[in-house]
N, C-alpha and C positions, 0 to 999 in steps of 0.2 A: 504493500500500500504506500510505505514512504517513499520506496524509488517509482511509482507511478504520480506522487505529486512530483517530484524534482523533475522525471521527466516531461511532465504535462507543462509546468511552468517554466521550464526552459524552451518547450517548443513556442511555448504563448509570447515570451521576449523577444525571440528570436524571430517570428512571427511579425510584429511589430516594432520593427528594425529603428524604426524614426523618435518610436517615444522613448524606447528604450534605450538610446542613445542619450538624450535629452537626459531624462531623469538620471542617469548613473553620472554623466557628465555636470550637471546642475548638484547633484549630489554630494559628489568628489568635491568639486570645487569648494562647497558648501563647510562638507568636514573638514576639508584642509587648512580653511580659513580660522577655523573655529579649533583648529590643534596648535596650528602657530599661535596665535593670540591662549592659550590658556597658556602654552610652553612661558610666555613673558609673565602671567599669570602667577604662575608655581613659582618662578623666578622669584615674583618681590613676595610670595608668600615666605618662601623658604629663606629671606635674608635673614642671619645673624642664630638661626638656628645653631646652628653645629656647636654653636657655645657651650659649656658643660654647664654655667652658672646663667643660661637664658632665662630662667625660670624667678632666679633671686638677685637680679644684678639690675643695677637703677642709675640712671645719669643722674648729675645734681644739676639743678640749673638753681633760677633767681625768677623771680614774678616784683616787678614793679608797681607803683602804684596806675598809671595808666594800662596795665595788663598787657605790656610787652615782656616777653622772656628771655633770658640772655644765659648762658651756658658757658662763659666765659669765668672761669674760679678763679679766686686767687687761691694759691697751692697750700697755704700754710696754715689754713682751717681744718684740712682732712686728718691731720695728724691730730691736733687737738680734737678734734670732735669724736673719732676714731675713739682715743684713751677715757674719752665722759657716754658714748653712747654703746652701751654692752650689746646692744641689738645689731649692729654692725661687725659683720667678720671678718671681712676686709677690704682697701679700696685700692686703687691703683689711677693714676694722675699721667695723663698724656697732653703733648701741646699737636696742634695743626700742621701747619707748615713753616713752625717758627726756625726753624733750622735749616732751611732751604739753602743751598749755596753751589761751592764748586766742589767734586770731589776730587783730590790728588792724589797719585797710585803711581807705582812703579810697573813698566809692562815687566812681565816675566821675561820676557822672550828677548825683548830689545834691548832692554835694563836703560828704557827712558820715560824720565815722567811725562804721565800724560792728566787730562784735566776733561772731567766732564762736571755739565750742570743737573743738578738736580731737586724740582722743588719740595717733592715728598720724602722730604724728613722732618722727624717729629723727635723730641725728646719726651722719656718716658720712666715711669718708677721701674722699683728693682723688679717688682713681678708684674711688669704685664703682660709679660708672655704665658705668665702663669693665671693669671685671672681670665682671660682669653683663650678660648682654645686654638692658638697655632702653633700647629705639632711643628716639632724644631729637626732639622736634618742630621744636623750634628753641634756639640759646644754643651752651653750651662745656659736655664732659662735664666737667669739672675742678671741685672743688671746693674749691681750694686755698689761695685766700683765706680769710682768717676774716669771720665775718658774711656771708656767698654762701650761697647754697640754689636747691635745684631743688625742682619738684614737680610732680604728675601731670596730665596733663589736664584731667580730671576735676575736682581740686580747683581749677585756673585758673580753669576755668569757674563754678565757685560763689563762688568771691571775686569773680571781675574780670567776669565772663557772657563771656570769650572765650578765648581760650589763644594770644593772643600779647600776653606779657604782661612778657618779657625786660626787665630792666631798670630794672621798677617795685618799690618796698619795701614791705616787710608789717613788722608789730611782733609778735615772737611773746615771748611773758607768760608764763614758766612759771617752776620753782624756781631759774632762772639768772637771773631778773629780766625786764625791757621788752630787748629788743635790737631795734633796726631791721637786716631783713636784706635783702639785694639779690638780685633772681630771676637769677640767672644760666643758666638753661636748664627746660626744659618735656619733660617724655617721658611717653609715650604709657603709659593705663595699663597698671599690672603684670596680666598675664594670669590668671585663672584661676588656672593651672598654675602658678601661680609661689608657691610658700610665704615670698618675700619681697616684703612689699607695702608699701612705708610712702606714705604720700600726699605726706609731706613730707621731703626732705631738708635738714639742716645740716653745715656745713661744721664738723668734728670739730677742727679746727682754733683756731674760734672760743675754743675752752676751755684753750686754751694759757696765755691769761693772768689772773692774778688778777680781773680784775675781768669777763673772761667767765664767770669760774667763779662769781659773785658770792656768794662765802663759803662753797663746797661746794667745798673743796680735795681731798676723796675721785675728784673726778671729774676730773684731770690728767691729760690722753692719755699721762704720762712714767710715772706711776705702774706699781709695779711690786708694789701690796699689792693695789689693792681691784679684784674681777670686776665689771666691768660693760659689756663690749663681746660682742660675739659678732667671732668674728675668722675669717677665709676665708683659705687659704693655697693659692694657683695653682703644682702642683706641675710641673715640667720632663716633657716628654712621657717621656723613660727613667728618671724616679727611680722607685727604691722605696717608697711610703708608709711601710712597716714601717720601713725602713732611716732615714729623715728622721725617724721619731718615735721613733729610736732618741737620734737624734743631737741632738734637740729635747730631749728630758730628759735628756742629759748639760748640757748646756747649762745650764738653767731649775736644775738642784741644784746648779750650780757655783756659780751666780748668786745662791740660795737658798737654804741647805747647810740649812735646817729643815723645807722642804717637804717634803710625804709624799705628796703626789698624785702620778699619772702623766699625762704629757701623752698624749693620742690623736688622732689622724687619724680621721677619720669622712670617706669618701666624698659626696661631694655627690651623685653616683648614689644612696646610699641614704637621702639627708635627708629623703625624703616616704614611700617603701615601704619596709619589710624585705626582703630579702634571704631569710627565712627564721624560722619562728614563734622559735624561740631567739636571735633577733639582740640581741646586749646594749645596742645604742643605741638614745638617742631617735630618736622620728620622727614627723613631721608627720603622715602616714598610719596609716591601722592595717591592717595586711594580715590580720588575721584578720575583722576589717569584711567586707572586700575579698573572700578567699575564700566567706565566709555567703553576700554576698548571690550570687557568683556561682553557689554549688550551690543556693541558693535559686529561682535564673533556671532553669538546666539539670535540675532536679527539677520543677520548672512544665514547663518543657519536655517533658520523658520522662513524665511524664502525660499532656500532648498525644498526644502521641509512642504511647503504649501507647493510648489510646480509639482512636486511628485500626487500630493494629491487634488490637484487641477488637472492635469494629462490623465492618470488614472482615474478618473470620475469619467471622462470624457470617452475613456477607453471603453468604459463601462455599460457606453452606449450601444457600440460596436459589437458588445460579448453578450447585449440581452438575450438574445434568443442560444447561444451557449449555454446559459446560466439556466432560462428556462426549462431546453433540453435534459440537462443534467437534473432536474428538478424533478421534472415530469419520470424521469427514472431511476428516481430513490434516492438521489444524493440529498442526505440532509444537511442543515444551516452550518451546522460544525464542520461540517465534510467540507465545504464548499468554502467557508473562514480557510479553512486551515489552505484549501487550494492556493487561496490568493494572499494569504500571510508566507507561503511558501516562494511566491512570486518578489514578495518583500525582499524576504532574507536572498535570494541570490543579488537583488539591485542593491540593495545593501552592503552586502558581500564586496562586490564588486567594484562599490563607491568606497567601501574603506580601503582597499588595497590599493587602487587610484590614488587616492589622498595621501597617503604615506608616499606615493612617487613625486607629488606635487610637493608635497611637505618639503621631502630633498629638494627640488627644484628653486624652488620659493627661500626656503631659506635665507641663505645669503642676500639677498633683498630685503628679508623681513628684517633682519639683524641690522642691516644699513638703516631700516626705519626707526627702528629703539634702540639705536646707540647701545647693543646689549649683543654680546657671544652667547648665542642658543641654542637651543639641539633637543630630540626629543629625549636628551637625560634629565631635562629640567624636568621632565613628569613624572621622575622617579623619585621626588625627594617628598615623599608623602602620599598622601590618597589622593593623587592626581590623577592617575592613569585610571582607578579607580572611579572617579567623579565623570573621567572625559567617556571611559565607556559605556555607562548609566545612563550619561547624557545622549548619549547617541544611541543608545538600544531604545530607550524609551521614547525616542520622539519619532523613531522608525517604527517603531508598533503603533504608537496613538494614529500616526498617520498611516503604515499601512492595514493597522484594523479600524479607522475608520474608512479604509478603498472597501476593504474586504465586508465590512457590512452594509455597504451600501451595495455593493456586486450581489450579496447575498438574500440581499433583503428583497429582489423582485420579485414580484409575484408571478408563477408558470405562465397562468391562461395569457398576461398580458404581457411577460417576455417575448413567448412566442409568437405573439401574432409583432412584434416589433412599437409599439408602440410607446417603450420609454420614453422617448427622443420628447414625447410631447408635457414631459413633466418640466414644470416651472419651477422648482422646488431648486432643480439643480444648475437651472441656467444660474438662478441669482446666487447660488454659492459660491458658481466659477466666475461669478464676476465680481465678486464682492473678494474673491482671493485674488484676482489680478490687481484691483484695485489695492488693495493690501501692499501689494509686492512693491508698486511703483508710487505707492504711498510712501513706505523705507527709504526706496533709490532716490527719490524727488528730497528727502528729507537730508539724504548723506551729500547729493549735490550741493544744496543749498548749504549745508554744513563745510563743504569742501570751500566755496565762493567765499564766506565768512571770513572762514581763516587766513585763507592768502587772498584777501583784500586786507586783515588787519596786517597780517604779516608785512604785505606792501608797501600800510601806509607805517609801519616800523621803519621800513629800513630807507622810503624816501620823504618821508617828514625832516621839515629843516629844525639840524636840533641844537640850533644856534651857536656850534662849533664846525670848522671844518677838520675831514679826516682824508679827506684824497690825497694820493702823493706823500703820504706821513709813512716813514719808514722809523722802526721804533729799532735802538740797540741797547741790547742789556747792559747794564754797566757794570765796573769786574767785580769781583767779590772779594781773592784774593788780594787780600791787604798786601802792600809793597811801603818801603821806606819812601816818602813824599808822595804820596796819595795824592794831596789836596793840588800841587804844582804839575801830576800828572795829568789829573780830571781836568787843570785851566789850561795846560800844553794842547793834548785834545782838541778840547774846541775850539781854540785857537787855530788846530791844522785844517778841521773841516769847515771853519767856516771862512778859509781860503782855497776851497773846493771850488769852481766856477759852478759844477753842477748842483750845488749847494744853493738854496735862496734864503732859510733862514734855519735856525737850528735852538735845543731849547732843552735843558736838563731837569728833569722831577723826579720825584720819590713813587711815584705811580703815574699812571694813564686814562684818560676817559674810558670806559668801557670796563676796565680790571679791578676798580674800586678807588678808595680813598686812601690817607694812611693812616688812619686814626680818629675816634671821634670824642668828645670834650665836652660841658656843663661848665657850669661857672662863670658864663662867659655871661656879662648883664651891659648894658652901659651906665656910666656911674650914678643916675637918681633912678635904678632898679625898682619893678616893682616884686610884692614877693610872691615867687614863686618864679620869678624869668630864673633863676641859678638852676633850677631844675630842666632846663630848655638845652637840648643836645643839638650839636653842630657838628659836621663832620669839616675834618681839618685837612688839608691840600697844601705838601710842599712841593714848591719849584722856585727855578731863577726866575729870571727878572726879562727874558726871552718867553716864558711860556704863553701867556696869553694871544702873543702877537703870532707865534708857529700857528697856534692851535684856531687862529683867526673868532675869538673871544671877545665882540666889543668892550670898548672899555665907554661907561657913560658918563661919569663925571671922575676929577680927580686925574691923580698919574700910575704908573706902573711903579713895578718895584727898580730900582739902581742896582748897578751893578754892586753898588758899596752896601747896597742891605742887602742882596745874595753871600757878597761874602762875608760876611758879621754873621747872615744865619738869624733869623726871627728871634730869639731869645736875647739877642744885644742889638738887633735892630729897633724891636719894639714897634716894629709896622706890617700890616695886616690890610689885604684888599678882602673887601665880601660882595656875596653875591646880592642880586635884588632881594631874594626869602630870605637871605640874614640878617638884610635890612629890615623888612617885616618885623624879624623873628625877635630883635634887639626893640621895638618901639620905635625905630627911626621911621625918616621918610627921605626917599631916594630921591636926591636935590646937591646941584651943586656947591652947596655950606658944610655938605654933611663931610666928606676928605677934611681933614687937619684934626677931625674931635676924638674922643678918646672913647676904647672900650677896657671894659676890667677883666680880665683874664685870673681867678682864682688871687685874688690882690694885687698886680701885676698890669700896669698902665699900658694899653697898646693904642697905637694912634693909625687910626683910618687913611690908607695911603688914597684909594679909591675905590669903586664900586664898578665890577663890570654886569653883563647883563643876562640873567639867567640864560643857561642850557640844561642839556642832555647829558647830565655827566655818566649818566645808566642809562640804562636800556628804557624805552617808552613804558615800560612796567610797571617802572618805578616814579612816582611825583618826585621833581625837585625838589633837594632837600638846602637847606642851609648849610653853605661854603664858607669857613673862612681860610682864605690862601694865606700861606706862611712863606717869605722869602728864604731861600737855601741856597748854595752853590750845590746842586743834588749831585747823585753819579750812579742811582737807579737807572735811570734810564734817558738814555739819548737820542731824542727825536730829530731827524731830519726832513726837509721837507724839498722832495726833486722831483723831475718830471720821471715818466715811467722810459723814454729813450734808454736803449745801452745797459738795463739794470743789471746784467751781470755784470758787467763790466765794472759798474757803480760802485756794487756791493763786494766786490773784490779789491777794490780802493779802496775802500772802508774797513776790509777785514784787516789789509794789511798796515794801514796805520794805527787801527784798535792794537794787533800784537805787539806794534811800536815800543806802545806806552803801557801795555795791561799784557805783557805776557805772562804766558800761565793761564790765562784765565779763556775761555773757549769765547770765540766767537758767535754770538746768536742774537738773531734781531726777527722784526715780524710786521706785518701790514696793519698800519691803527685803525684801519675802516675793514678789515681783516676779524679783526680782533674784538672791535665793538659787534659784530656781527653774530658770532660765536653767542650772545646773549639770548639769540633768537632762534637755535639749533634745535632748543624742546618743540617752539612752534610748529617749524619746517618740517621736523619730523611728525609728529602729529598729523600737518595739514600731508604730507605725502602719504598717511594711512589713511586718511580720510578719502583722498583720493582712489587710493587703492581700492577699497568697500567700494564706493559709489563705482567703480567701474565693474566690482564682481558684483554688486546688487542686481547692476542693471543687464550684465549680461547674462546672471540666471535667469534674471525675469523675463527678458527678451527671447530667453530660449522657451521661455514657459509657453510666452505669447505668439512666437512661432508654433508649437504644436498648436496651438490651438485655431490659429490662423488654418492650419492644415485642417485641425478637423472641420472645422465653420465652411471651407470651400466644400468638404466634401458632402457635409449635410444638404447645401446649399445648391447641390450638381443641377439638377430637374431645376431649381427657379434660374439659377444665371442663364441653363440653355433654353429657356422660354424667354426670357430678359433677352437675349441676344439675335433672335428669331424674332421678336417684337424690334426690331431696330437700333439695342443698344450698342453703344460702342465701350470699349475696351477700356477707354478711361472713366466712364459712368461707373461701369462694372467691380470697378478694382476701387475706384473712389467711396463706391455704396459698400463692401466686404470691410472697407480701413477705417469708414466711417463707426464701425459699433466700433472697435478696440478702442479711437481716438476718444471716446466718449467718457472710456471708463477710465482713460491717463486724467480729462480735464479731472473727471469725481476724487481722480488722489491728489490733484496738484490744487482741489478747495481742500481737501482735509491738509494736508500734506502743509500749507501755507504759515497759517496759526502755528501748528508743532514748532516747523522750523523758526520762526520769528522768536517765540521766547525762548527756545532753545539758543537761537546764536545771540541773546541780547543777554541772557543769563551769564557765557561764555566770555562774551567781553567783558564782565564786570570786574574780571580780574584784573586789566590794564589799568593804570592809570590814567592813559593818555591811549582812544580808541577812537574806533569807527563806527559809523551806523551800520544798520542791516536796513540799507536800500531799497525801495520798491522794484529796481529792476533786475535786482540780484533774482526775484521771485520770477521773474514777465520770462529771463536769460532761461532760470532752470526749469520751468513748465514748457516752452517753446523746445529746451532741447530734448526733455522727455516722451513731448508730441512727435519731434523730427525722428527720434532712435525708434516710437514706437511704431511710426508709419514706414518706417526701411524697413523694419524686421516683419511687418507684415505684409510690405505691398509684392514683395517677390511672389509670394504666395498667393496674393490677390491676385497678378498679373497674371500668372499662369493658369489659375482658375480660368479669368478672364477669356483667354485666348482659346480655353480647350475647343472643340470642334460642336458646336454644339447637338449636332444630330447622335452625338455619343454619349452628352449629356441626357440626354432627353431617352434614352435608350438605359441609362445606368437605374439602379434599384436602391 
């Protein structure tokens, strides 16, 4: 009995060459899509798992009084807090990228030093190799020497080409000076799923004393002023988080009695996902990402999903007197389910082995879309694989038993004489499922236009600096004897460059951040509360504004003589328009000469240039106060694009001049501000991707049925055509039902997408509308895809002979 269903429903496919392509192709597509997108899925489910202490380990942050939160500690709390709160077993203190610099190494091979830049390193307690689970290759997890470091694999191998490497010393070059450090251990790199990665560890230790700290006394693991650690606190399997960060800010205001902050426990379970769209912390992840794409996937899906039973309903028609037949002798309901559930499971069958071919194919693509290395290993790190096949068994039964009960459910007498064809019941279902399908596609289009329109108006919005032609050069790290006569040597040679037009030293760049942000800052008849008012702080020469084409609206630049004094013995300070604001002033040519208070500390308004873009359109401008430096972060030049190798080969060789040792690297400022905008583009390229697999299953949907409609239709077009119609009447009347049923998704469809992309923008600071014609663009091109994909079919209808029509049954 079971090999005469398989056989029966293998011929019944095979039999029906056209839908059965359709469906298994619409199918595949369908699961393929919906395997990639959970593969990213599992991904951000699975970050940070592998941890052994996931379960009991909590970042500390601060909650202010305006309910901003900040993760920034100062180091010399943990220990104290640590020795008063017994509920704590243990913590371990890591910094960002405070140690970024050059690394120096001996080749083995050549026996000559050689220098690479690197910004992931991090300084870190003795055990945090140990409170984290990263299994170590070879060495001691301890880091409890000063000048000891560990680091990845990975990075062994690009310094040393091996990773047994214990034992041997690197010079790492940053704002702490040359220190020679000793590898004391090697571990395996940080996975994926791990949102802490640093290539490089240092021993946290090292900074204990004055001269590791070499003259950056802010960065004292004892301190108990300045944030600059992220701090992890391994809480006792029966403590209370709530109860411990109770007992934590009694503590920390004993300790403090002026702080206003509150101290927080954050979950390391929720350090990469939310918990929930209202969750007040940060996080690495973005679960509303997370959610999109996955109804992105399951809406591809249930498109699949729905063509399979649109075509099969339609097939349904064609098999009435089959069904009849088979009725009228003895097959009962069950017999006849299970026929066409059988029918399921080979389209099925067949759609998943597909899909795993497309899987491979697609990949690499998909992984260009989410900035993310993936693979179908990501669906093994939990009940993935689990979830995805549940997902996909049950939508293939709901849908092929509900084919299978409607196949089943005719009745003999009126199969057989053929008369299903004249039920209402199921014209309106297949058209209320096309309508559906192109409901989605019109929705993902419209979604698609949204986004690379705001994306667009990101990147050509004037954002009241210029960035074209700016070639940005790292500056050395490598401390050398006369630094300061090196950095003014320097600019001195390039900007006797001809191809040079102007040139401009800072401490950072528009687009990569600030260097620092500051409070305190009032003008002197304060009122209270401005000391509480944050401003983000901006050093450069006294070049910068004029490179970076900055108006300046009232007032002067900074001199070459308060560049080199350096803001703290200059005592002079340009802000922006919002700082103007931010201070009580008003942006006026009286306001240059007057004075602001800087933490007691008199600084006098050189001038005021005129707000920009110093972030990405994301972000609202923030209040700027620029500090004059002679910098040597970074070296902006500004030339045409003619000869740039040639350019940059000029420049590498007078950078060695004066900064040998230290690697040459520089990069494009409109490059680089750009980069801000990568999640977008990504994003809007999946978006993309959907709305073209939306509308191509749908299309295929719409094609079968196109096929079947001519052929219901044989007997009226060959009377139609004998009555003197012509061939564009014909094919115009067949295009005109389908056209009917796109306008009915493109009124639903409309609404959806409106507050869908208005919701979307509200993230921006600085956005776009969602356009009337964005809607008029994506209905017209809905109507043009659905009238191609049907008129072929139309036409041919059209044209057949009609005395053969009029002869068919």
């Amino acid at each position: 009995m079971i090999k005469n269903y398989f056989t029966v429903a293998l011929r019944n496919l095979l039999r029906n060459k056209t839908f059965t392509v359709i469906n298994i192709t619409g199918l595949a597509v369908g699961i393929a899509v919906f395997i990639l997108i959970f593969e990213f899925v599992a991904a951000e489910w699975s970050s940070n798992r592998f941890n052994k202490n996931f379960n009991n380990l909590y970042r500390v942050g601060t909650l202010d009084k305006t309910g901003e939160h900040g993760y920034y500690i100062p180091p010399g709390f943990m220990p104290l807090l640590t020795a008063k709160v017994a509920d704590i077993a243990s913590f371990t203190r890591v910094t960002d990228d405070l140690a970024s610099g050059v690394i120096g190494f001996t080749d083995e091979k050549t026996g000559q030093l050689k220098t690479l830049r690197e910004e992931n390193i991090c300084f870190a307690d003795s055990n945090f190799l140990s409170v984290f689970s990263f299994p170590l290759l070879s060495g001691s997890p301890s880091l409890a020497a000063p000048k000891t470091m560990a680091l990845s694999e990975k990075m062994a191998k690009k310094i040393f080409g091996n990773s047994a490497v214990t034992g041997k010393t690197v010079t790492i070059s940053n704002q702490f000076g040359n220190t020679d450090y000793t590898i004391i251990a090697v571990f395996k790199d940080m996975a994926a799923q791990s949102d802490i990665r640093p290539s490089l560890l240092l021993s946290l230790n090292t900074l204990e004393t004055a001269a590791g700290r070499n003259g950056n006394d802010w960065a004292d693991p004892a301190t108990l002023d300045n944030g600059f650690v992220n701090c992890y606190a391994v809480l006792k399997p029966t403590a209370s988080a709530a109860a411990v960060a109770k007992q934590i800010n009694g503590i920390v205001h004993e300790l403090q009695p002026s702080a206003t902050e509150q101290v927080i426990l954050q979950p390391f379970s929720e350090l990469h996902l939310a918990p929930a769209f209202n969750y007040p912390y940060q996080t690495f992840g973005s679960l509303k990402l997370v959610t999109m794409l996955v109804g992105v996937g399951l809406l591809i899906l249930l498109i699949a999903w729905v063509n399979y039973i649109n075509l099969s309903t339609v097939q349904a028609l064609r098999r009435a007197r089959e069904t009849g037949v088979r009725k009228v002798l003895g097959a009962s309901r069950g017999q006849l389910t299970l026929q066409y559930l059988t029918e399921t499971f080979f389209i099925t069958f067949f759609s998943v082995a597909i899909s795993f071919i497309l899987v491979q194919l697609l990949q690499q693509l998909f992984n260009s879309f989410t900035g993310r290395e993936l693979s179908l290993q990501a669906l093994s790190n939990g009940w993935f694989w689990t979830v995805a096949f549940l997902v996909i068994l049950l939508g293939s039964l709901l849908s092929g038993g509900y084919v299978a009960f409607v196949l089943s459910s005719f009745s003999p007498i009126t199969a057989v004489r053929g008369k299903i064809a004249s039920s209402s019941n199921g014209i309106v279902l297949r058209k209320g499922l096309v309508v559906f399908q192109f409901t989605i596609s019109i929705i993902f289009i419209i979604s698609t236009i949204v986004m690379y329109r705001q994306l667009q108006y990101m990147k050509t919005t004037n954002l009241g600096l210029n960035l074209t032609q700016l070639l940005v050069i790292k500056g050395p790290t490598i401390a050398a004897a006369g630094s300061a006569q090196r950095n003014i040597a320097f600019k001195n040679e390039l900007s006797h460059l001809a191809f040079i037009k102007t040139l401009t030293a800072s401490n950072n760049v528009p687009g990569k951040g600030y260097n620092f942000s500051a409070d305190h800052i009032t003008k002197p008849s304060a009122q209270k509360g401005d000391e509480k008012k944050s401003y983000k702080m901006f050093i450069a020469d006294e070049h910068f504004f004029n490179t970076y084409g900055i108006p300046l609206l009232y007032g002067k630049m900074f001199t070459t003589a308060d560049a080199d004094l350096g803001w703290s013995k200059a005592k002079k300070v340009i802000l922006n328009q919002k700082a103007v604001a931010a201070l009580g002033y008003e942006a006026n040519a009286q306001l240059p000469g007057q004075k602001i208070d800087w933490a007691g500390e008199q600084y006098e308004i050189a001038g005021i240039v005129k707000d920009y873009h110093h972030l990405s359109l994301q972000n609202a401008i923030e209040p700027i106060v620029f500090l004059p430096s002679a910098s040597s972060y970074y070296f902006t030049v500004q030339t045409d694009v003619n000869n740039m190798p040639g350019k940059i080969a000029t420049l590498n060789a007078i950078y060695n001049k004066y900064f040998s040792g230290n690697p040459f690297e520089y990069f494009f400022a409109d490059e680089t501000y750009n980069k801000q905008y990568a999640s977008e583009q990504q994003l809007g390229n999946t978006f993309i991707a959907a709305a073209v697999i939306a509308i191509l299953i749908a299309c295929m949907g719409l094609f079968g049925l196109a096929v079947f409609t001519a052929q219901q239709r044989t007997k009226e077009i060959g009377i139609r055509k004998v009555m003197g119609a012509s061939i564009k009447n014909i094919a115009g009347l067949l295009s005109l039902d389908f056209v009917k049923l796109v306008v009915a998704a493109i009124i639903i469809a409309t609404p959806v997408a409106w507050w869908a992309g208005n919701q979307w923008l509200q993230q921006f600071a600085y956005r776009t509308t969602v356009a009337w014609w964005i809607f008029a663009m994506a209905g017209a091109s809905a109507i043009l895809i659905a009238v191609l994909t049907v008129s072929f079919q139309a036409v041919k209808a059209a044209r057949a002979n009609p005395v053969t029509s009029l002869r068919a049954e």
